[in-house]
N, C-alpha and C positions, 0 to 999 in steps of 0.2 A: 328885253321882255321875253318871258318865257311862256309857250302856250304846252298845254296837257293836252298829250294824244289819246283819242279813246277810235274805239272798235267799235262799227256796225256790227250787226248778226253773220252778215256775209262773211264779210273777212276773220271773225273768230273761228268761223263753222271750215273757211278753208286754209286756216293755220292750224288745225286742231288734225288734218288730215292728211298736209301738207310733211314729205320729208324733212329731217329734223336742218338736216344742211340748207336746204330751202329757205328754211323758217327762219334760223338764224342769218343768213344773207338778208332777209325782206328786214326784219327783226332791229340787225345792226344799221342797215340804211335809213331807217325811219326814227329810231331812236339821236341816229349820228346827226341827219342835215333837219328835220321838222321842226323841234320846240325851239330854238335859236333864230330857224329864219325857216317861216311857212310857206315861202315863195322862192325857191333855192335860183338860181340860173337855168338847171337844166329841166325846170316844173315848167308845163303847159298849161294854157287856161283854157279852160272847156268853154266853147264857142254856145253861147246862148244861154249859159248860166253863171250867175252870181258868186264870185267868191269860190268855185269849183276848180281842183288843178287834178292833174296827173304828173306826177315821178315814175320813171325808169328804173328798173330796178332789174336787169338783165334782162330777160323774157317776160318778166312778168311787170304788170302797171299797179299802181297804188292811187285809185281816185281817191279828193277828200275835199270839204267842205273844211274851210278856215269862218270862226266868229271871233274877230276883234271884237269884240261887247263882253267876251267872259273867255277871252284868251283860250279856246281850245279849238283843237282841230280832228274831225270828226272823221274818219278813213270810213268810208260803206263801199268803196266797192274796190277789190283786192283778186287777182284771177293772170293766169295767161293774156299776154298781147290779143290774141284770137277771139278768147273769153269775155273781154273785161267790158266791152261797150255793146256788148248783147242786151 
C-alpha cells in the first residue's frame, strides 16, 4: 500500500527558504522511507497523540499525521531539532 505525502503551510514556507542541499537531503529522505512504510523503525510516536510520528533526518525532524482511511500522510510540522516542538 502506498500513501501520498502532502505538505502543511509550515514545512512548504520552510522548504521554499531552506538551502537547496537542505532541501534535497529532507526531500530524498521523505520521498525514500514515507509512502511504502509510514511508520519506518527509526519514526517516534508523539506521546499524547493519535497517529502522530517524527523522522530524523540529521538535524532537523519531520512531524506528520498518517490517515489510514485515504492512505495519506500529512507532514505540518518540518524545522531544526530545537525548532520543531515549539
Amino acid at each position: 500500500m502506498t500513501f501520498l505525502i502532502e505538505y502543511d503551510k509550515q514545512p512548504q514556507r520552510f522548504l521554499k527558504k531552506s538551502d537547496k542541499h537542505i532541501v534535497r537531503r529532507i526531500m530524498d529522505k521523505i520521498d525514500e522511507v514515507l509512502p511504502n512504510n509510514p511508520v519506518p523503525t527509526d519514526a517516534v510516536s508523539i506521546v499524547g497523540e493519535h497517529s502522530v510520528f517524527r523522522i530524523r533526518i540529521g538535524d532537523y525532524r519531520a512531524i506528520y499525521r498518517i490517515n489510514y482511511e485515504t492512505n495519506k500522510i500529512i507532514i505540518f510540522k518540518l524545522d531544526k531539532r530545537g525548532k520543531v516542538y515549539d
